[in-house]
Structures are given as C-alpha cells and as structure tokens.
mmCIF entry with sequence, helices, sheets and N, C-alpha, C, O atoms, coordinates in Angstrom:
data_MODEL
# 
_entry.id   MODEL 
# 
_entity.id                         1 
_entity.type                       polymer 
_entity.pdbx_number_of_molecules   1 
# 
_entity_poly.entity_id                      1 
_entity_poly.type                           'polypeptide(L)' 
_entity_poly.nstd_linkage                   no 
_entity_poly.nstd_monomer                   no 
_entity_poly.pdbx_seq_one_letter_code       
;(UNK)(UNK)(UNK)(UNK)(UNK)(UNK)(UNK)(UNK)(UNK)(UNK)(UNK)(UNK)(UNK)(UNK)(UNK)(UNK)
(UNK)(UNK)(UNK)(UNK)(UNK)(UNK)(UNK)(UNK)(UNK)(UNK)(UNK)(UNK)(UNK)(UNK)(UNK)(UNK)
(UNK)(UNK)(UNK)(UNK)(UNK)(UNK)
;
_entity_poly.pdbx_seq_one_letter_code_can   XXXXXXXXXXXXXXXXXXXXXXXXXXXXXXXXXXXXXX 
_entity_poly.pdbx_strand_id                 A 
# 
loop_
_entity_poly_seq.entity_id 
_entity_poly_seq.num 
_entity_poly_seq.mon_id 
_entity_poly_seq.hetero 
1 1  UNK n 
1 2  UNK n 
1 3  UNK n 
1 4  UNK n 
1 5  UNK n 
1 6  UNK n 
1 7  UNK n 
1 8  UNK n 
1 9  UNK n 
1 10 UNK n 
1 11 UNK n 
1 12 UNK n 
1 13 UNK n 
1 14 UNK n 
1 15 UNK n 
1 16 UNK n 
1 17 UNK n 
1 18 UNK n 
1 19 UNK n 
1 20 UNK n 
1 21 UNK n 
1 22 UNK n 
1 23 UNK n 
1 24 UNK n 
1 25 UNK n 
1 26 UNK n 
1 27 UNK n 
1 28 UNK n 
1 29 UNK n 
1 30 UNK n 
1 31 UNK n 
1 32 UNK n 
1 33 UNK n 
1 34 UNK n 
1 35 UNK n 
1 36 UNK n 
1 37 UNK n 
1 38 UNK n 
# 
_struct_asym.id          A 
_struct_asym.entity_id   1 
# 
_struct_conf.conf_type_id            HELX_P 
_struct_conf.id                      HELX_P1 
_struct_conf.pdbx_PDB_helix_id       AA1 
_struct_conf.beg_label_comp_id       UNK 
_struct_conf.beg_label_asym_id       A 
_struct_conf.beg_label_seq_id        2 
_struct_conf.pdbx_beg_PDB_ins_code   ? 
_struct_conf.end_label_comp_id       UNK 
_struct_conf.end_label_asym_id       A 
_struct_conf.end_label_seq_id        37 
_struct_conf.pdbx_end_PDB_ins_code   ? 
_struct_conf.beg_auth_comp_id        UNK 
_struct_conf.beg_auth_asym_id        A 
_struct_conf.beg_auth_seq_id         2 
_struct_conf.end_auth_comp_id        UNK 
_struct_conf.end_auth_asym_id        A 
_struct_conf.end_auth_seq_id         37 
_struct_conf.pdbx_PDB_helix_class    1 
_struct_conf.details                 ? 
_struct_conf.pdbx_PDB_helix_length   36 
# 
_struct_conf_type.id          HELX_P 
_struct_conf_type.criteria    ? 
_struct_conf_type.reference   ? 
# 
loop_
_atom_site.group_PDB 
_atom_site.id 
_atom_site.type_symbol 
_atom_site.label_atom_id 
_atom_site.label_alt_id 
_atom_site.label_comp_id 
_atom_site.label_asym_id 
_atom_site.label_entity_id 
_atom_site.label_seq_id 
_atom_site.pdbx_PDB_ins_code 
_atom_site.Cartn_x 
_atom_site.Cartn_y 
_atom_site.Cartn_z 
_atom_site.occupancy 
_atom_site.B_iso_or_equiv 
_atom_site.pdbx_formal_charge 
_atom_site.auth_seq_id 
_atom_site.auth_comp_id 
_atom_site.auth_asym_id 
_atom_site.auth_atom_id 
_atom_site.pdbx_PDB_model_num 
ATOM 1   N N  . UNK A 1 1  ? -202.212 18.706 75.808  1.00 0.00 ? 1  UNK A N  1 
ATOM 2   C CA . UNK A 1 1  ? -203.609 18.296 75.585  1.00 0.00 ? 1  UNK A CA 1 
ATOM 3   C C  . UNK A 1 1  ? -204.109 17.444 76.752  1.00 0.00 ? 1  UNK A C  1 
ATOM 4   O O  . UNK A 1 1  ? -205.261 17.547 77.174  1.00 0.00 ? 1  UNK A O  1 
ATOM 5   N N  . UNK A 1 2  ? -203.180 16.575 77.275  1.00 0.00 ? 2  UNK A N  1 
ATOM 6   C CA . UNK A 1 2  ? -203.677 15.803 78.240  1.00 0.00 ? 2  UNK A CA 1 
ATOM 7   C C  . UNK A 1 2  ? -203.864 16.493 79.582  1.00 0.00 ? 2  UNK A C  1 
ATOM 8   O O  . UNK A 1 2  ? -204.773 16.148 80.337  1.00 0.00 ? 2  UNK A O  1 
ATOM 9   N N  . UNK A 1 3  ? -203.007 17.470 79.884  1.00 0.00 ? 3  UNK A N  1 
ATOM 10  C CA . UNK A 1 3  ? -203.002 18.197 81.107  1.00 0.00 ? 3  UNK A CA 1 
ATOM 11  C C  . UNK A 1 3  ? -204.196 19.045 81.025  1.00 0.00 ? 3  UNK A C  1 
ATOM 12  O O  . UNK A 1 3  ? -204.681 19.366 82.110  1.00 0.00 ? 3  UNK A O  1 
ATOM 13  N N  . UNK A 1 4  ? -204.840 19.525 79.832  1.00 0.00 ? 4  UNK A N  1 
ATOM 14  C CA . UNK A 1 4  ? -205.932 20.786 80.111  1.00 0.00 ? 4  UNK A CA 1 
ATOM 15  C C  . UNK A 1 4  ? -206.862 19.479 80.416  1.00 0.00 ? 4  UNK A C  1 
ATOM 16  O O  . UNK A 1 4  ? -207.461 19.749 81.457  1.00 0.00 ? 4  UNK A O  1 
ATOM 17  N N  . UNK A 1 5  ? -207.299 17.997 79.901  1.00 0.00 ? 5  UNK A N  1 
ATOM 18  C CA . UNK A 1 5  ? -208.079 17.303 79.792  1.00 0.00 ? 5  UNK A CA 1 
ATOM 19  C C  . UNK A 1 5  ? -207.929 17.177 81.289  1.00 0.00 ? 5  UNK A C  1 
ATOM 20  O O  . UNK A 1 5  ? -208.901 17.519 81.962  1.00 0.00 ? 5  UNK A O  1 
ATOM 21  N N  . UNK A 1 6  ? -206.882 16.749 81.888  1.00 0.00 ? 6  UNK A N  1 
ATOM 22  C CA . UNK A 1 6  ? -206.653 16.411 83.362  1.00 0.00 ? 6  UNK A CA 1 
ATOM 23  C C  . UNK A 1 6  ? -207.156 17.682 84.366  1.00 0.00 ? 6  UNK A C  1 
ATOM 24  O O  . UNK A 1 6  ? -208.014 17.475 85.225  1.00 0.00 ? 6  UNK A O  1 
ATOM 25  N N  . UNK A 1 7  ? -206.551 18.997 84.180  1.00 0.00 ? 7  UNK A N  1 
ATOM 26  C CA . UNK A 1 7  ? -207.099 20.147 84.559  1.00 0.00 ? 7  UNK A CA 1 
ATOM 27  C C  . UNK A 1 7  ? -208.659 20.420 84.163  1.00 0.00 ? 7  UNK A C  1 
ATOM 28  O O  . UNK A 1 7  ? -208.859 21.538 84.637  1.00 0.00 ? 7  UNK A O  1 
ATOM 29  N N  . UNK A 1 8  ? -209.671 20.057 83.646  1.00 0.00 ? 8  UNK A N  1 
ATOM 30  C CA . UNK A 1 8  ? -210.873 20.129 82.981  1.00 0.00 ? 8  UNK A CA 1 
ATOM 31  C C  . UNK A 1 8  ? -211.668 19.296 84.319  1.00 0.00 ? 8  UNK A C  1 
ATOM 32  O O  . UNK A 1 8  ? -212.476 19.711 85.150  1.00 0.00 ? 8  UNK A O  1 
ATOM 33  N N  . UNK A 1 9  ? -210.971 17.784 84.085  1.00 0.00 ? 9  UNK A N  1 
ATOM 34  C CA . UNK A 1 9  ? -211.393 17.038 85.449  1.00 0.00 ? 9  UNK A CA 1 
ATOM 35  C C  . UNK A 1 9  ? -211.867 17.250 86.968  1.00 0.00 ? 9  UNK A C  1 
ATOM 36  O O  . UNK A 1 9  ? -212.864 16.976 87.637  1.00 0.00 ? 9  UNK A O  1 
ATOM 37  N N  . UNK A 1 10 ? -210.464 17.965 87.183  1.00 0.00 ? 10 UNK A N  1 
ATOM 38  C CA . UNK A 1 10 ? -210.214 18.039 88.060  1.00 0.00 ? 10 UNK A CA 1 
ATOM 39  C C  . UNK A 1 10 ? -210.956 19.792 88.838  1.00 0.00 ? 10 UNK A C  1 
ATOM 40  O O  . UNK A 1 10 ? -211.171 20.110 90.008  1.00 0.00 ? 10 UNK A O  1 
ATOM 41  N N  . UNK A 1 11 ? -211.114 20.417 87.758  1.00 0.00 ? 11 UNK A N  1 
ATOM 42  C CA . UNK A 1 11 ? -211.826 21.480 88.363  1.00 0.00 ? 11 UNK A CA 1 
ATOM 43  C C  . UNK A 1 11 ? -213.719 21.169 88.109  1.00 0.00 ? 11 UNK A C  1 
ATOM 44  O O  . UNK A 1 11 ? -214.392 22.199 88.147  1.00 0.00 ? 11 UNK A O  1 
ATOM 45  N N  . UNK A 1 12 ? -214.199 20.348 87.961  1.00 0.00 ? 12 UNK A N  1 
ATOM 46  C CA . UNK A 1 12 ? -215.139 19.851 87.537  1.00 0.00 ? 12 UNK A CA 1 
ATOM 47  C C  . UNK A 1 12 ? -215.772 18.854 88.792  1.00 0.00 ? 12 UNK A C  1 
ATOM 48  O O  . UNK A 1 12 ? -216.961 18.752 89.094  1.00 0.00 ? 12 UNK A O  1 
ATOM 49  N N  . UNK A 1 13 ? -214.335 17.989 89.572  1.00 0.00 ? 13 UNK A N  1 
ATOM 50  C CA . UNK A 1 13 ? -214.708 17.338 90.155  1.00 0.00 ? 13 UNK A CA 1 
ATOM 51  C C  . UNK A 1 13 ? -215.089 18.068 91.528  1.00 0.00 ? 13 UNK A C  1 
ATOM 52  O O  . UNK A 1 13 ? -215.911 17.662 92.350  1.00 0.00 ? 13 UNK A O  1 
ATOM 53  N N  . UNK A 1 14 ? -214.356 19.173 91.597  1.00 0.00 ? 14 UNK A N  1 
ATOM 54  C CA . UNK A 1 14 ? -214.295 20.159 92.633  1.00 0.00 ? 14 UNK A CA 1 
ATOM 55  C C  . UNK A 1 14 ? -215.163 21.071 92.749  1.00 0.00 ? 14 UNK A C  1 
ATOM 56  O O  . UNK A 1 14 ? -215.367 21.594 93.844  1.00 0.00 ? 14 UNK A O  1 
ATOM 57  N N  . UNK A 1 15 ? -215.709 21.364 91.847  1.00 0.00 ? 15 UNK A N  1 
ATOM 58  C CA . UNK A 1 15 ? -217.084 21.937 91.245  1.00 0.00 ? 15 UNK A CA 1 
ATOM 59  C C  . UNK A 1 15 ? -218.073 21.079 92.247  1.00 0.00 ? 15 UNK A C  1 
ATOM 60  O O  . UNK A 1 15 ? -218.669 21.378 93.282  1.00 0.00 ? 15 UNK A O  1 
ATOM 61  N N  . UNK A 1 16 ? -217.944 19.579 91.269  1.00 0.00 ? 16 UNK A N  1 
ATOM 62  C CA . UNK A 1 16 ? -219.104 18.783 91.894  1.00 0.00 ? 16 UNK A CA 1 
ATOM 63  C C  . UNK A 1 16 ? -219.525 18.651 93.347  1.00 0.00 ? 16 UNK A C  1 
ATOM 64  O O  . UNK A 1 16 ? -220.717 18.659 93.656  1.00 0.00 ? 16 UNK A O  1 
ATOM 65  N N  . UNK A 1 17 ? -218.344 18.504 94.427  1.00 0.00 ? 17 UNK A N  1 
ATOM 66  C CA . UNK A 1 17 ? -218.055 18.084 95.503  1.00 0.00 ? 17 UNK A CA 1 
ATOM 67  C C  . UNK A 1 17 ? -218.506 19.964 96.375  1.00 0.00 ? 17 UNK A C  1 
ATOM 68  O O  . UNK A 1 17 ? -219.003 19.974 97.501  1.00 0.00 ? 17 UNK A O  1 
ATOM 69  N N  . UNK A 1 18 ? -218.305 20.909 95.843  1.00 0.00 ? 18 UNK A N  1 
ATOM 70  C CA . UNK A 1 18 ? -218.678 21.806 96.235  1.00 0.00 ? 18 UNK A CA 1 
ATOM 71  C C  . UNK A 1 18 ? -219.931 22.095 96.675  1.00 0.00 ? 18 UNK A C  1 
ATOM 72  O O  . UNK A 1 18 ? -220.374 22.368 97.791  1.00 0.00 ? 18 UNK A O  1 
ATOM 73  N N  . UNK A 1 19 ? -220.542 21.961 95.342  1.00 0.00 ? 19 UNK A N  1 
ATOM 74  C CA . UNK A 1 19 ? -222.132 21.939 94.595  1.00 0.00 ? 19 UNK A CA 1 
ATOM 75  C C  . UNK A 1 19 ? -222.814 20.787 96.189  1.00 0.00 ? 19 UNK A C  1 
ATOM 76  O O  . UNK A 1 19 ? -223.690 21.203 96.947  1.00 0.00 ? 19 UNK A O  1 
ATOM 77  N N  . UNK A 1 20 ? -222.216 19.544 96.321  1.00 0.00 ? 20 UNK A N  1 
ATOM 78  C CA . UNK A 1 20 ? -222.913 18.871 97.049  1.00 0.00 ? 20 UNK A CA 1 
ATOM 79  C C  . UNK A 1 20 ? -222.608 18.827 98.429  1.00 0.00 ? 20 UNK A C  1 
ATOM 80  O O  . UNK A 1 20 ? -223.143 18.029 99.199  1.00 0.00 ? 20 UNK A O  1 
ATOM 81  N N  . UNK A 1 21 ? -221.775 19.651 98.755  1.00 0.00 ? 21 UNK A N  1 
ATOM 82  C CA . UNK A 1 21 ? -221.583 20.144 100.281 1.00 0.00 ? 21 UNK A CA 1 
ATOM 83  C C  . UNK A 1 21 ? -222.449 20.711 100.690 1.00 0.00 ? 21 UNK A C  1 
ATOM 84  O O  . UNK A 1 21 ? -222.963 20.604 101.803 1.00 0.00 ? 21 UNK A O  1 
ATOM 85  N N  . UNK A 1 22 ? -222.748 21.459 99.754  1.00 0.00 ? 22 UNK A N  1 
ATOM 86  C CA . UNK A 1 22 ? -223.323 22.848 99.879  1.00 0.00 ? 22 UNK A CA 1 
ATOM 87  C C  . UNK A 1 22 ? -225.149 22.446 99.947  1.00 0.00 ? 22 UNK A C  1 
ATOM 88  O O  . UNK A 1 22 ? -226.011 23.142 100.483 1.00 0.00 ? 22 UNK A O  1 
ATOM 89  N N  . UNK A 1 23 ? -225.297 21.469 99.414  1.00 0.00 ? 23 UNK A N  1 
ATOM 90  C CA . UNK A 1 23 ? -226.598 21.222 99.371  1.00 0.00 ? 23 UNK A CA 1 
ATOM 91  C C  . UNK A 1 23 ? -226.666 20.191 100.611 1.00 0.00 ? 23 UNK A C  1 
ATOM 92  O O  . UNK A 1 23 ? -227.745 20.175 101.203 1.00 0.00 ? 23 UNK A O  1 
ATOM 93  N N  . UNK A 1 24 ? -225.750 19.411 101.035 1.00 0.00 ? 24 UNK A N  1 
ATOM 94  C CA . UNK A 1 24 ? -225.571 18.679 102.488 1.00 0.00 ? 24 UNK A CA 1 
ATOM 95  C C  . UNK A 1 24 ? -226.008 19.103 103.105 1.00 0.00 ? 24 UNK A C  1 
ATOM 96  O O  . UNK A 1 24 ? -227.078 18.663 103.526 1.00 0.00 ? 24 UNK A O  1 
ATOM 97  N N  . UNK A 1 25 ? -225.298 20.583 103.697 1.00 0.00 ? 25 UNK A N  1 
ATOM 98  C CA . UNK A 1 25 ? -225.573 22.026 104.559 1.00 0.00 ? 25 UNK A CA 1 
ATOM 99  C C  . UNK A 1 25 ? -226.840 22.590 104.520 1.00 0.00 ? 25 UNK A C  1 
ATOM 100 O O  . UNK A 1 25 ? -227.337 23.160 105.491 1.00 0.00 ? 25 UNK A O  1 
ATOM 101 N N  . UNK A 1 26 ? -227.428 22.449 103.362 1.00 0.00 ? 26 UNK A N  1 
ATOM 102 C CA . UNK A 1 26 ? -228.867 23.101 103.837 1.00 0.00 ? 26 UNK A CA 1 
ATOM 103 C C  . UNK A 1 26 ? -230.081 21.757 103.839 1.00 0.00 ? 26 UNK A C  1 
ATOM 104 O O  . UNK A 1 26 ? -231.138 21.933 104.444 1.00 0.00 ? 26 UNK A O  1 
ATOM 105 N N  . UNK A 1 27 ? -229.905 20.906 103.372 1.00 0.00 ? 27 UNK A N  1 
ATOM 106 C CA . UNK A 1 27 ? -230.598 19.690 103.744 1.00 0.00 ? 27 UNK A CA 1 
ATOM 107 C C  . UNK A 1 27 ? -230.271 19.686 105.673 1.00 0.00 ? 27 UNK A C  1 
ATOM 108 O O  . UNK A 1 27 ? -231.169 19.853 106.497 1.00 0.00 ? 27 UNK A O  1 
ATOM 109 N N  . UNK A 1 28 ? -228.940 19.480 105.987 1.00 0.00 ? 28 UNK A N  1 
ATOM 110 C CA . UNK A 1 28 ? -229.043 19.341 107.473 1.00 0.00 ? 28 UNK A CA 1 
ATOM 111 C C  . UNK A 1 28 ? -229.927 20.644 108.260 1.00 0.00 ? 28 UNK A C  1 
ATOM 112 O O  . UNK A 1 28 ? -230.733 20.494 109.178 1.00 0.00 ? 28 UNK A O  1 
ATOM 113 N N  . UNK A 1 29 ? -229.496 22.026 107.576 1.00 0.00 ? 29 UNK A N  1 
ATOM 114 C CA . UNK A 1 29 ? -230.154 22.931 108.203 1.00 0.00 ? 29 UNK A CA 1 
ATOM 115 C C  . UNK A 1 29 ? -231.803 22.834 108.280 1.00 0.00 ? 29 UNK A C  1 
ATOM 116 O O  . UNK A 1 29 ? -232.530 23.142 109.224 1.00 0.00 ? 29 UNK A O  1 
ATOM 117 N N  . UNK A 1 30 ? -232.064 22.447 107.326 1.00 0.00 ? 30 UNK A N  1 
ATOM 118 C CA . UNK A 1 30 ? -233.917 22.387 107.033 1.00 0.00 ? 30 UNK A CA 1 
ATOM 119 C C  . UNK A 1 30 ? -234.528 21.228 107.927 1.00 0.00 ? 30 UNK A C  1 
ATOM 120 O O  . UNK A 1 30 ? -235.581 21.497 108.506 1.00 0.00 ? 30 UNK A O  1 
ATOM 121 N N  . UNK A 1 31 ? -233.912 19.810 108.122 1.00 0.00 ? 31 UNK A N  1 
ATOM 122 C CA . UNK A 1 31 ? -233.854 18.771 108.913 1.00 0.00 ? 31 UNK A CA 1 
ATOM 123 C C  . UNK A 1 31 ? -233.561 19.099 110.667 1.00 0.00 ? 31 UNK A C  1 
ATOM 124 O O  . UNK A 1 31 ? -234.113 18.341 111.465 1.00 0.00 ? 31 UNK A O  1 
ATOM 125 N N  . UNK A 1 32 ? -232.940 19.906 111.047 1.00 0.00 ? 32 UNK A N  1 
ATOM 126 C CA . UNK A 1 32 ? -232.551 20.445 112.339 1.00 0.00 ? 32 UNK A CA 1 
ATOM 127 C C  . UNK A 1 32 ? -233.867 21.358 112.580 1.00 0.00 ? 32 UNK A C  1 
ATOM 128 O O  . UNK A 1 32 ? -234.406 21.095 113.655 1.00 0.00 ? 32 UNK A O  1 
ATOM 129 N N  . UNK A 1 33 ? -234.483 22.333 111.853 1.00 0.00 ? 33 UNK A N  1 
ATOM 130 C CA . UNK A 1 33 ? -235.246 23.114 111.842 1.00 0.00 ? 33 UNK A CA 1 
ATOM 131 C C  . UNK A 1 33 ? -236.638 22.463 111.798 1.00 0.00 ? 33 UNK A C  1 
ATOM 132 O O  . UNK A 1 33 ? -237.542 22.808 112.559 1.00 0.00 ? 33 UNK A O  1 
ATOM 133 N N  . UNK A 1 34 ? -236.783 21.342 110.710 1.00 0.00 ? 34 UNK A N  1 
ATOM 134 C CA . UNK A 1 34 ? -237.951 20.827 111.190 1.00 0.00 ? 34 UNK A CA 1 
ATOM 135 C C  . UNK A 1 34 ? -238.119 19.922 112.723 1.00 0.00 ? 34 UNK A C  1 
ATOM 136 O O  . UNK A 1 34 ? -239.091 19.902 113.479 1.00 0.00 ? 34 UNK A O  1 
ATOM 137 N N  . UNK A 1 35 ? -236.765 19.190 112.852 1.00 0.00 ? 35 UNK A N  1 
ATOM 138 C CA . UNK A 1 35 ? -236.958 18.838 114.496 1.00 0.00 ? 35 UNK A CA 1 
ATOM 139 C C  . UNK A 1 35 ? -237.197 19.648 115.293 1.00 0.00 ? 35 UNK A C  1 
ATOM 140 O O  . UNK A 1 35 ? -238.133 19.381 116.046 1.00 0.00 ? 35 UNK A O  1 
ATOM 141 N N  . UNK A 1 36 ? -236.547 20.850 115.470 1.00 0.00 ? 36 UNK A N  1 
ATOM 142 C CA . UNK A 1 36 ? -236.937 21.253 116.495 1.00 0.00 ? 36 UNK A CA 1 
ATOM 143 C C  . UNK A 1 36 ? -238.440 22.565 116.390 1.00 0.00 ? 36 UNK A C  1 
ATOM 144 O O  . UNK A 1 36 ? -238.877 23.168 117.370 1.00 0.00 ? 36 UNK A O  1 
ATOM 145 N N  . UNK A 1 37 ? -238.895 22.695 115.136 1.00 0.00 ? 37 UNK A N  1 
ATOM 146 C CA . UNK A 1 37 ? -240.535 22.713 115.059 1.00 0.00 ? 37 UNK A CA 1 
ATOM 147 C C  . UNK A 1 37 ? -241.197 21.673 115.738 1.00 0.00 ? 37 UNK A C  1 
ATOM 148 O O  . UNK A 1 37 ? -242.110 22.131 116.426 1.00 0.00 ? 37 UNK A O  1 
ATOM 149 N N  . UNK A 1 38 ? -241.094 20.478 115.810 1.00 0.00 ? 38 UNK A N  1 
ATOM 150 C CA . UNK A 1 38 ? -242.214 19.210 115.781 1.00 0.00 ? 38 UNK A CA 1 
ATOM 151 C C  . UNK A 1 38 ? -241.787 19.287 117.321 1.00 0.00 ? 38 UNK A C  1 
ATOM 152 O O  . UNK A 1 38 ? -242.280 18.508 118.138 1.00 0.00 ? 38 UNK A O  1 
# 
C-alpha cells in the first residue's frame, strides 16, 4: 500500500516537472521571438 502511494507520487511529480519544462520551452521560445520582432 505504501509503495503504490510512493509510486503514485512519484509519477505525478514527474508528470509535474514535465508539464513545466515544457511550458519553460515555449515561454522562452515566444520571448526570443518577440525580441527579435521588436
């Protein structure tokens, strides 16, 4: 019980950290793109 709870975590946290890479990456891309518009 404790290991699926620990496994639940842990693919969740990896989830999260994915999810916000991923949105890092296109925040920098859109930010690069508006510099070099202006």
């Amino acid at each position: 019980m404790a290991l699926l709870v620990g496994m639940t975590i842990i693919i969740a946290a990896v989830g999260i950290i994915y999810i916000a890479s991923q949105l890092n990456e296109q925040a920098s891309v859109q930010s690069r793109f508006l510099i070099e518009k202006a």
